[in-house]
matplotlib code that plots the C-alpha trace (Angstrom):
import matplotlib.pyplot as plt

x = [-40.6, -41.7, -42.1, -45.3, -43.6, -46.3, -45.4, -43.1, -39.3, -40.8, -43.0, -40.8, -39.7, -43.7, -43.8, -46.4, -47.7, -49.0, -51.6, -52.9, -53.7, -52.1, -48.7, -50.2, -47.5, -50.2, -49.9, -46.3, -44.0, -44.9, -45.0, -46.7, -48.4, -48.7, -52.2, -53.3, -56.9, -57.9, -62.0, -63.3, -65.7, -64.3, -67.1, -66.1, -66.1, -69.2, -70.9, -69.5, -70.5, -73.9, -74.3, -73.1, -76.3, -75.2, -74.0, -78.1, -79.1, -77.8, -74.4, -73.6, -70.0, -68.8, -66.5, -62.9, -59.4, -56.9, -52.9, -51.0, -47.7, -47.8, -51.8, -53.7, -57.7, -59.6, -63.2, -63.3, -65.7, -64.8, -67.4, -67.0, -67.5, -67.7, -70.0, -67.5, -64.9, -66.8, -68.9, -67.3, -64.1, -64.9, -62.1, -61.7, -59.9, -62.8, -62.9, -62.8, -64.0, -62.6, -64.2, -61.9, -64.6, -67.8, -68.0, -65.8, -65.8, -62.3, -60.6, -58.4, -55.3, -53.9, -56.7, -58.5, -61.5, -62.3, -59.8, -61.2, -58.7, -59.2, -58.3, -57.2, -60.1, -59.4, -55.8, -53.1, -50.4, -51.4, -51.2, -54.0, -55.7, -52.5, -51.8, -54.9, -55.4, -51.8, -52.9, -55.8, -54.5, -51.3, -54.3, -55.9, -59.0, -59.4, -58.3, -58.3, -54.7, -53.6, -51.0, -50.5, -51.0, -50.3, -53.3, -53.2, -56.5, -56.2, -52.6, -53.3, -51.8, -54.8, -53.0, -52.2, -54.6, -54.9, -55.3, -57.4, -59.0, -62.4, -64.6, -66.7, -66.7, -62.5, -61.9, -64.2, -62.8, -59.4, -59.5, -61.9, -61.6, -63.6, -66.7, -66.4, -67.4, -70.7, -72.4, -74.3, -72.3, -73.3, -72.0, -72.7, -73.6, -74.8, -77.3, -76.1, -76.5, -78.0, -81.7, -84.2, -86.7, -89.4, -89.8, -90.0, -86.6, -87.0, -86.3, -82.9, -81.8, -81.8, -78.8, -77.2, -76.0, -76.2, -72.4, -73.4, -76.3, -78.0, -80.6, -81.9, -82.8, -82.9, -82.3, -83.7, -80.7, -79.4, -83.2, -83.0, -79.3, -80.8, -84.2, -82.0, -79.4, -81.9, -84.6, -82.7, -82.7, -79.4, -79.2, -79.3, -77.4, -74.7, -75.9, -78.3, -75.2, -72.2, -73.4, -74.5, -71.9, -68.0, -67.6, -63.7, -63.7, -66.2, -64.5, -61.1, -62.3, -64.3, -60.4, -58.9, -61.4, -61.0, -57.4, -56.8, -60.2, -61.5, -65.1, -66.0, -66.8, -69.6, -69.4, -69.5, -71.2, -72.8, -71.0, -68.0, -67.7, -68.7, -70.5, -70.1, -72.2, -69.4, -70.8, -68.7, -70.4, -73.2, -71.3, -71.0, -67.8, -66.4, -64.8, -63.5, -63.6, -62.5, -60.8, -59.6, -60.2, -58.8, -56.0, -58.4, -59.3, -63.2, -63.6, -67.2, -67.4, -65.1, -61.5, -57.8, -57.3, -61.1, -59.9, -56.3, -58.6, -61.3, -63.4, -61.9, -65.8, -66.8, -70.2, -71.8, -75.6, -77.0, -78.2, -76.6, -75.4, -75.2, -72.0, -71.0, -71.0, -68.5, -70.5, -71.1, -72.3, -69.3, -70.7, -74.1, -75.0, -74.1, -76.6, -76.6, -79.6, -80.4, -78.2, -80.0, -82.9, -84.1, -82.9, -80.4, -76.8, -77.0, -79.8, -81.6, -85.0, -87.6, -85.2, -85.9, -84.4, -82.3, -80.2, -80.3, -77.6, -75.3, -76.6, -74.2, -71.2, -72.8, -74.4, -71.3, -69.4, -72.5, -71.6, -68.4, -67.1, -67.2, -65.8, -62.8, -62.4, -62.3, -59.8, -57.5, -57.8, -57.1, -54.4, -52.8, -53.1, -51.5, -48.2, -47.6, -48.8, -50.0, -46.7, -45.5, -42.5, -42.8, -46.1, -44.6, -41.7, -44.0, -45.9, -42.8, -41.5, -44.6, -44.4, -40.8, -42.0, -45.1, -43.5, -42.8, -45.7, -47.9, -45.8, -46.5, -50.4, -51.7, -55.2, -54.8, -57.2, -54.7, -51.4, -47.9, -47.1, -50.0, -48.4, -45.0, -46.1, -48.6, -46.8, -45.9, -48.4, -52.3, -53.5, -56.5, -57.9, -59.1, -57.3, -56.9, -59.7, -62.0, -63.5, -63.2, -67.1, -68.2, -71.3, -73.1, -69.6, -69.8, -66.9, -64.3, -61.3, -60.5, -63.6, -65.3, -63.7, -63.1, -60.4, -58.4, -56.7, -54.1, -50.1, -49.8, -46.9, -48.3, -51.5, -50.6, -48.1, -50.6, -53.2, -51.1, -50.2, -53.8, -55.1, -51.7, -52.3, -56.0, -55.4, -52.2, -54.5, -56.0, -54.0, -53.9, -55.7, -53.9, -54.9, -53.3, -54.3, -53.0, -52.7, -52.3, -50.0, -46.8, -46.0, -47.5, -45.8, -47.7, -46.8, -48.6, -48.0, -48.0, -50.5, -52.4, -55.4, -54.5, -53.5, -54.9, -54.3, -56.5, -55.6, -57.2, -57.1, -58.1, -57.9, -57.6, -57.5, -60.7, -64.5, -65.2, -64.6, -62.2, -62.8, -59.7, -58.1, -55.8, -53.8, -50.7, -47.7, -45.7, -42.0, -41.7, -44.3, -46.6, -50.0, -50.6, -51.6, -55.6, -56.9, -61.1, -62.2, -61.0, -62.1, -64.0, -64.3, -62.1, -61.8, -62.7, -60.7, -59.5, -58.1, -54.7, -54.3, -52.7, -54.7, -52.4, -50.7, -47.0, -44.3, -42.2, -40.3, -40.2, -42.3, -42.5, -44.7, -46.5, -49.8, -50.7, -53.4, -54.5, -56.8, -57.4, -56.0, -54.2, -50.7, -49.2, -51.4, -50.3, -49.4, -47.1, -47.3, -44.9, -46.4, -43.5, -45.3, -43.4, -44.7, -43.6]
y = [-155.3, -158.5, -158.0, -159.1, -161.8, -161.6, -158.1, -157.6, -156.7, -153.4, -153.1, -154.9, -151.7, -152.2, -153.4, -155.5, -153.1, -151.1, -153.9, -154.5, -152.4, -151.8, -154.0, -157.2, -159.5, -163.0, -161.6, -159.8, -162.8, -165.9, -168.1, -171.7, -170.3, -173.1, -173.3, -175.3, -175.8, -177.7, -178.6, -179.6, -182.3, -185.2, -185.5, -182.1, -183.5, -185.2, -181.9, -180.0, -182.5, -182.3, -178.3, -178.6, -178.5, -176.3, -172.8, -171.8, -172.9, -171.6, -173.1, -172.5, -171.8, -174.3, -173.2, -173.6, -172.4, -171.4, -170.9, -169.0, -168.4, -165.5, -165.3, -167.2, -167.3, -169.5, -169.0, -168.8, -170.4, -173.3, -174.4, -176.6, -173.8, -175.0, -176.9, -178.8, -178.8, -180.2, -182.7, -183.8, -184.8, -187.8, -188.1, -186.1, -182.8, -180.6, -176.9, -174.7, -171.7, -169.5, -166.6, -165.4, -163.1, -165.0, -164.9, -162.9, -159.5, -157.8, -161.1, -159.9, -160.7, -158.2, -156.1, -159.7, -161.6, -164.3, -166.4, -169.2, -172.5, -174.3, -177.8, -178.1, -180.3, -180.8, -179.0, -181.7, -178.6, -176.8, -173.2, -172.2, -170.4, -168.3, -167.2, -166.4, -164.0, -162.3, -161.8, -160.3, -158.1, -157.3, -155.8, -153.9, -155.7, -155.7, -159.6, -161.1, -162.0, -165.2, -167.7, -171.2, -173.2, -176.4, -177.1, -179.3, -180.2, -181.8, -182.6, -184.4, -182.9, -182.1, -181.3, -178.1, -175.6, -172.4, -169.1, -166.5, -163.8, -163.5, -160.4, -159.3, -156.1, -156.3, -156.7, -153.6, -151.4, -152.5, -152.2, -149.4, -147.1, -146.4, -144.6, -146.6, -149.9, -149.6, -150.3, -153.7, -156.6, -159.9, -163.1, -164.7, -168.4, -170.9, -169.2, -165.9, -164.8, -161.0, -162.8, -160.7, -162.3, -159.9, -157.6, -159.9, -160.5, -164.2, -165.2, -163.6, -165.5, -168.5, -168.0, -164.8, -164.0, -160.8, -160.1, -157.0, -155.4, -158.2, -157.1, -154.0, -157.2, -154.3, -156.3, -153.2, -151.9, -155.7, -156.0, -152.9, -153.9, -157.2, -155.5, -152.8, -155.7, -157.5, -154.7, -152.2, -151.9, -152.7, -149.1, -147.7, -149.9, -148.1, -145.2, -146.2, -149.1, -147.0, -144.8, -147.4, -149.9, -150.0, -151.3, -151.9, -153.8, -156.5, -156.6, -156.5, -159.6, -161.3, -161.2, -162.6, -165.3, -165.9, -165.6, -168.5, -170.5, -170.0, -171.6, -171.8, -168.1, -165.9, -167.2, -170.5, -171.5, -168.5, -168.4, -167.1, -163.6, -160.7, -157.2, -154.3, -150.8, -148.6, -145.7, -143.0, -142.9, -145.4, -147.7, -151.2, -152.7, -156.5, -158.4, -161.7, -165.1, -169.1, -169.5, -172.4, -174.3, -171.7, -173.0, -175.3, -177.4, -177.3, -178.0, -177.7, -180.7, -179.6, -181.1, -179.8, -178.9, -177.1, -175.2, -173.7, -172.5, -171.2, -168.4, -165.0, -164.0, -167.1, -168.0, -170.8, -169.7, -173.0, -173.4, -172.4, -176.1, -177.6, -179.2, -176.9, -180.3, -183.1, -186.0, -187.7, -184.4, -183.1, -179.9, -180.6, -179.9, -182.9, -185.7, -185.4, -183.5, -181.2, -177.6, -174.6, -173.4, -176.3, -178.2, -181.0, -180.7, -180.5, -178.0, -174.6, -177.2, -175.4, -172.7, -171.4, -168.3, -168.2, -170.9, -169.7, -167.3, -164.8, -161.4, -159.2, -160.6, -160.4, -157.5, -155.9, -157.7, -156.7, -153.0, -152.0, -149.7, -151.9, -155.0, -152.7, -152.0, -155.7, -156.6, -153.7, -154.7, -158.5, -157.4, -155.1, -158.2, -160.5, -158.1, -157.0, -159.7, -162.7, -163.7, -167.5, -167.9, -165.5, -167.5, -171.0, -169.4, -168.3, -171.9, -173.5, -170.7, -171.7, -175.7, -175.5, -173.7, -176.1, -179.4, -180.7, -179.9, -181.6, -184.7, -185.1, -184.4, -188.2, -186.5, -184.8, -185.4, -186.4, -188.3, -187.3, -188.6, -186.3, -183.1, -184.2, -184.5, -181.3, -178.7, -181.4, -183.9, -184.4, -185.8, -188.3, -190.8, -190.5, -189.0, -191.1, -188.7, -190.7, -187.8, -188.8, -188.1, -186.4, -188.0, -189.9, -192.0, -191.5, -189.3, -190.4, -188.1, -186.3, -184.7, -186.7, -183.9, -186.8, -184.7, -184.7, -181.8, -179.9, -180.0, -176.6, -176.2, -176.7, -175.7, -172.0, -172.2, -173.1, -170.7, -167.8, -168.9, -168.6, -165.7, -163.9, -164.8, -163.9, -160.4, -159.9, -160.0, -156.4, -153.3, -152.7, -148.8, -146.7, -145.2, -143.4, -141.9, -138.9, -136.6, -133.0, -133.5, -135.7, -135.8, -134.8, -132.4, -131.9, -129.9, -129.5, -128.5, -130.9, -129.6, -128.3, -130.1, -133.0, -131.9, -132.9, -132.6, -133.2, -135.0, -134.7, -137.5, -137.8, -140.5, -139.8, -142.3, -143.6, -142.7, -144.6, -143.2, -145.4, -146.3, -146.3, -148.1, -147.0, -148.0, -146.7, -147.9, -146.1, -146.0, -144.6, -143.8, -146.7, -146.4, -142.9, -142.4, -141.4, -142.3, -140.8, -142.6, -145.5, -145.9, -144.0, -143.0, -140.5, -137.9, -137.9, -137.0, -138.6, -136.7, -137.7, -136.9, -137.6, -140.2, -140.6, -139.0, -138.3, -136.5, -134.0, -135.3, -136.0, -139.1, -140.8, -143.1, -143.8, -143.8, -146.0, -145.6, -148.6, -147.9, -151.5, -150.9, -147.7, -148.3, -146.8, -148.2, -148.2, -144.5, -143.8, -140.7, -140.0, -138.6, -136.9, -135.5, -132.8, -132.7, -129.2]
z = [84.2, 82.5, 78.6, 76.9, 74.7, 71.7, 70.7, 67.8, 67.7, 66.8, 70.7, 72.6, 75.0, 76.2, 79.1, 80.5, 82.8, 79.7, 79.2, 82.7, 85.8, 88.4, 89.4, 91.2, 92.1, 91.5, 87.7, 87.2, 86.5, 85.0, 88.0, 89.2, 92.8, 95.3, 96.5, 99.8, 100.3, 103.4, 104.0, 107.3, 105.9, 104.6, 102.3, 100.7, 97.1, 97.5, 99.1, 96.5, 93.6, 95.1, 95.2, 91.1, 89.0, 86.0, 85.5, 85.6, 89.5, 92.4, 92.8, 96.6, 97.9, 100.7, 103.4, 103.5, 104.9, 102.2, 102.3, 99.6, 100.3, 103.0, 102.3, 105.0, 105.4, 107.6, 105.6, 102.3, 99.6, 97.2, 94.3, 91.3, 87.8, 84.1, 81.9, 79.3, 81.4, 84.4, 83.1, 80.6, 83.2, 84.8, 87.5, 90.5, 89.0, 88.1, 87.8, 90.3, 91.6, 94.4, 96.6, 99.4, 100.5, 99.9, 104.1, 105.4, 104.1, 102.9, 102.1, 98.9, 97.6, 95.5, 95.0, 93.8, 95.4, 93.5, 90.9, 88.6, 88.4, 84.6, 84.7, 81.5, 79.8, 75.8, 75.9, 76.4, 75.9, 79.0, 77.5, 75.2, 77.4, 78.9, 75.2, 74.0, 76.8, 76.3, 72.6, 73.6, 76.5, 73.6, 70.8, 73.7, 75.1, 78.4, 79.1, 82.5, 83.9, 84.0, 85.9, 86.9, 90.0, 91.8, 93.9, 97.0, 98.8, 102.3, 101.8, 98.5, 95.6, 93.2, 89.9, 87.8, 87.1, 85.0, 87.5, 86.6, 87.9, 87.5, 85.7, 88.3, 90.5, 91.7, 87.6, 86.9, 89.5, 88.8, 85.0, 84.6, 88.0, 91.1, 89.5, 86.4, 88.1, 88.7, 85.0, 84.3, 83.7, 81.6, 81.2, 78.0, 78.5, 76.2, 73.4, 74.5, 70.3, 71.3, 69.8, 70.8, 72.5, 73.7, 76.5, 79.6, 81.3, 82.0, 78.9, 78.6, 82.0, 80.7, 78.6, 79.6, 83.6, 85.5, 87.1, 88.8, 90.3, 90.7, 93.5, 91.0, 88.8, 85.6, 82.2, 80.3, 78.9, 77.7, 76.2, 74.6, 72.9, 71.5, 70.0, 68.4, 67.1, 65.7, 64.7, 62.9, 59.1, 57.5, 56.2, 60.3, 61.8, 62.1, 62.5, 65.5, 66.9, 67.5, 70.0, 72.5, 71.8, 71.3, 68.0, 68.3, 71.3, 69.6, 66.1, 68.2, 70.1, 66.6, 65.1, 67.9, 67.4, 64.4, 64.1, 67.2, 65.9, 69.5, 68.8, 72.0, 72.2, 70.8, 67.2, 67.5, 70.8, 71.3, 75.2, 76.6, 76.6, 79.1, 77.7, 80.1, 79.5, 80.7, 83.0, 81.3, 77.9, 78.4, 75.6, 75.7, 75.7, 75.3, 77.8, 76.5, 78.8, 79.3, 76.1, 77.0, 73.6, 71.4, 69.2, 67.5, 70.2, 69.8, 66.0, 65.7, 63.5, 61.0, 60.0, 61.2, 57.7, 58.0, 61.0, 59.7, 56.3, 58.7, 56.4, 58.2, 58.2, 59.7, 62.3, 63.6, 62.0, 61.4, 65.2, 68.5, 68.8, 65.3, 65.1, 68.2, 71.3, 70.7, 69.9, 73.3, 74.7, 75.8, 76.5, 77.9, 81.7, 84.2, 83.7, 79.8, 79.3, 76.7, 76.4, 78.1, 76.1, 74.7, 71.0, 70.5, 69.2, 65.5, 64.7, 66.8, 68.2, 70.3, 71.3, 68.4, 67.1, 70.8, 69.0, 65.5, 63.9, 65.2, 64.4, 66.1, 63.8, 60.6, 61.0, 61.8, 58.6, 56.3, 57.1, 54.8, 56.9, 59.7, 57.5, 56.2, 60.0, 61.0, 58.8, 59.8, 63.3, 61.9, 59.4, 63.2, 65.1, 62.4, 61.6, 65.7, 67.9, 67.1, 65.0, 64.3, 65.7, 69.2, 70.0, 69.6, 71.2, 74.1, 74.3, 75.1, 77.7, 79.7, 79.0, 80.2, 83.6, 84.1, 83.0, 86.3, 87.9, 85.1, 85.2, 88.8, 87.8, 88.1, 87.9, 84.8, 81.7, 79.1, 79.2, 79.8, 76.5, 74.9, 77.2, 75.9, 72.1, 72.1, 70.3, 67.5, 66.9, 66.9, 70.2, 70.0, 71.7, 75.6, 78.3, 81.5, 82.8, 81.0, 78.7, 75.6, 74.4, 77.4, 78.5, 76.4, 75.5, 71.6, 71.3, 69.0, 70.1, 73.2, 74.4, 71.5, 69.0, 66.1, 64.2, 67.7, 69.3, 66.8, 67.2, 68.3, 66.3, 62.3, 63.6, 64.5, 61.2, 59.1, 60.3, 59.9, 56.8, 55.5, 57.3, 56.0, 52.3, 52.4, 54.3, 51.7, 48.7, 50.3, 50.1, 54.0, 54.5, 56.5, 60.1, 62.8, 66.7, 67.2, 70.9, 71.3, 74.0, 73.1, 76.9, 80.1, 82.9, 86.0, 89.2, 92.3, 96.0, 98.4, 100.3, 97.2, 95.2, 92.8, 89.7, 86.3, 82.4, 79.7, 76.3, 72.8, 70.8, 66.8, 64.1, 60.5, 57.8, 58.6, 58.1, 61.4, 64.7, 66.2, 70.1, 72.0, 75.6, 77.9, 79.9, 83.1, 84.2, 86.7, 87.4, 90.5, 93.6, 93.3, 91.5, 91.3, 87.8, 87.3, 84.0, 83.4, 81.3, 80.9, 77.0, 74.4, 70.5, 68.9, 68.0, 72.1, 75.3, 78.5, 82.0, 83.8, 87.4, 90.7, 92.1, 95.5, 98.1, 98.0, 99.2, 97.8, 94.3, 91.1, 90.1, 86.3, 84.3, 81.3, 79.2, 76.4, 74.2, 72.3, 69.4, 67.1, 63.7, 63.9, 63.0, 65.3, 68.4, 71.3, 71.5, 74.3, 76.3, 79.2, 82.0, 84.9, 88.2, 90.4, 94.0, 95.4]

ax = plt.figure().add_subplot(projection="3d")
ax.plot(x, y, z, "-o")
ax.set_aspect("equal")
plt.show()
């Protein structure tokens, strides 16, 4: 089993398994997949250029035939995705997205549906978007899997892309189980900031998307999240937030943030994240996505230097969009108009308070309990994942593997000398793409970011460095998960009723109750582990069970409970099944 490469020396027996669901072999081994995509039309690019009108009007699929290695499908959809990242590419290598069942009911690979392919605008290294989520998945949110792929359209080879699978349905079924699927799901977009802004649904749709359930058409619950966000005193805010929401998970994903300077995520853009109200306990939980610019390469108008001494508190509250677009309009809808909700880059305009501060965040910092517990989580993800020399270490694993492929990219939007030079020097100027600016043309760096895009090398040195020092000048509180059970023996007849066992978790150290994750791997007879639920707040409880049918023996595996600034998170719990 492949190891998750972020952990330290002191998790490296965890194996990846731990952090995702079950085995899928699209996501088990770092691999480039070789994707063959073949239209009927000529005229595909041009249809599907024409269908593209920004992430907020219908964006039909177009039909196509797909071959992946033993997979083969004769109707699936193809669309163009992205707002930066598409218009901001001039060439021919845009974004893609993928639905193998969009017409033909079933079409899966894996479990999987529908995959998103990045085309790497604004990161000449090729792997900020692969690390951030392995961080992520390594602290315990719930991260989407990631690979690579060489993508050929009609025989021509189309470039390297980032493959990921997409939160949707597949991703809540396969993350959260079959009964814990079926909550509301939202996609933040631009000006997603959780503003309330009245009682009538329409105004929420035109920044945040509805992933599931879409035919109810019920926004009540997301309504009811912003007016209690923004309504509620100072003094109740705690008090009236934790038990709708899953604090963790959101200051889990605010470090992670923070730590990789991904501003093109809910504190800076206000986009880029999914909230899901988990049917088990009604909570809502978050999901990060596309953080493709992490690793500094979105500077919101501020210096390299400015981004490795990034504030460990920090929000873009001076208007959805001030300094948040590369000059040029690099992350405007295609034609150049203005973002989604009105306003121009540099200050909130007539969107008003949609554009103006980010409440969730600083409410949550402006509570001490929940600022001591953000910086536990940070000071956790510092000391056991996100550490110097295994991150570099793991950039250049996945550069060595993709090099070829990207030097045989003659459609990719920066230069083989700016791949080559990534990890070590500041790229600037514009990519062969032609994107330097976005529209508009005023950009003075790639993607019009004037400081450029940050060696990845003394940029992830010198962020640590200064996140390190500040967290240092704390003395670190101390926090532990505990179970009543320190393994799990379960028997059952063969012909008998699956079998189940309960476990009782606490946390002490803490005034806060602390949510937790968790996560199976099994080591023999396939996916059989049951996990209900899938996350919660201890002191709490979850059920292990037989979830499949096997014959007689003697089957092994694993639980791993992931609770953000415990020390000792993940908790491992081995779990042996004896079929009678």
């Amino acid at each position: 089993m492949r190891i998750i490469p972020f952990l330290s020396s002191a998790l490296l027996a965890i194996p990846a398994l731990a952090q995702i669901p079950n085995s899928y072999p699209i996501f088990d081994r770092d691999a480039v997949h070789e994707i063959k995509i073949t239209f009927a039309n000529a005229d595909w690019f041009q249809v599907l250029t024409a269908n593209y009108d920004g992430v907020r009007v219908e964006n039909p699929y177009f039909p196509a035939s797909i071959e992946w290695g033993e997979n083969k499908f004769e109707n699936i959809g193809v669309r163009f995705k992205g707002n930066s990242s598409y218009s901001a590419s001039r060439g021919r290598k845009k974004p893609f997205r993928l639905k193998l069942n969009e017409f033909v009911k079933g079409q899966k690979i894996d479990g999987i549906g529908s995959f998103s392919l990045s085309n790497g605008w604004n990161d000449p290294s090729f792997v900020r978007e692969k690390a951030y989520y392995e961080v992520a998945a390594a602290i315990g949110l719930k991260a989407p899997r990631s690979n690579y792929a060489a993508l050929t359209i009609n025989g021509e080879y189309f470039g390297l892309y980032m493959l990921t699978e997409v939160i949707n349905s597949d991703f809540l079924k396969n993350y959260y189980g079959k009964g814990e699927d079926d909550g509301n799901l939202y996609k933040g977009n631009i000006g997603s900031t959780f503003a309330y802004l009245g009682e009538d649904k329409a105004a929420y749709k035109n920044a945040w998307e509805k992933q599931t359930n879409e035919e109810a058409d019920d926004w009540t619950d997301l309504i009811a999240l912003c007016k209690l966000i923004n309504d509620t005193a100072p003094a109740d805010f705690r008090a009236k937030l934790e038990p709708v929401m899953d604090i963790d998970s959101v200051l889990t994903a605010l470090a992670v943030d923070n730590a990789t300077v991904n501003l093109d995520s809910y504190v800076g853009m206000a986009q880029n994240f999914n909230i899901y109200r988990r049917p088990s306990d009604k909570r809502w939980v978050w999901i990060p996505w596309d953080p493709s610019l992490a690793f500094g390469a979105l500077s919101q108008g501020q210096t390299i230097q400015g981004m490795k001494e990034l504030p460990l508190e920090w929000s873009n509250t001076g208007g959805g969009f001030g300094g948040g677009l590369p000059p040029g309009g690099g992350g405007l809808p295609p034609g150049g108009g203005p973002p989604p909700g009105g306003g121009n880059p540099g200050g909130p305009g007539p969107g008003g308070a949609q554009q103006a501060g980010r409440p969730l965040a600083t409410k949550l910092w402006a509570v001490p309990e929940y600022k001591e517990r953000y910086r536990q989580i940070y000071r956790q993800l510092i000391d056991r994942v996100l550490l110097g020399d295994k991150t570099l270490a793991r950039m250049n694993q996945l550069r060595e593997m993709i090099a070829p492929w990207v030097e045989k990219d003659t459609q990719k939007l920066v230069t083989q000398v700016q791949f080559e030079n990534a990890m070590t020097a500041d790229a600037t100027g514009t990519g062969p793409g032609g994107q330097g600016g976005g529209p508009g043309g005023q950009g003075g760096g790639i993607g019009g970011q004037a400081a450029g895009i940050p060696g990845l090398t003394p940029f992830v040195t010198g962020r640590l460095a200064f996140v390190t020092d500040k967290l240092a000048a704390e003395p670190p509180p101390t926090m532990a998960i505990t179970a009543d059970m320190a393994s799990i023996a379960l028997t059952q007849p063969a012909a008998g009723p699956a079998v189940s066992a309960t476990v009782r978790l606490t946390l002490n150290g803490t005034s806060l109750p602390g949510a937790y994750s968790i996560y199976a791997s099994t080591e023999t007879g396939g996916a059989w582990i049951g996990l209900t639920p899938a996350g919660g707040a201890a002191p709490g409880s979850f059920t292990v069970s037989n979830a499949a049918k096997l014959e007689a023996g003697i089957y092994t595996g694993e639980v791993r409970v992931f609770s953000p600034g415990a020390s000792n998170s993940p908790l491992a719990i081995p779990v042996t099944l004896t079929i009678q």
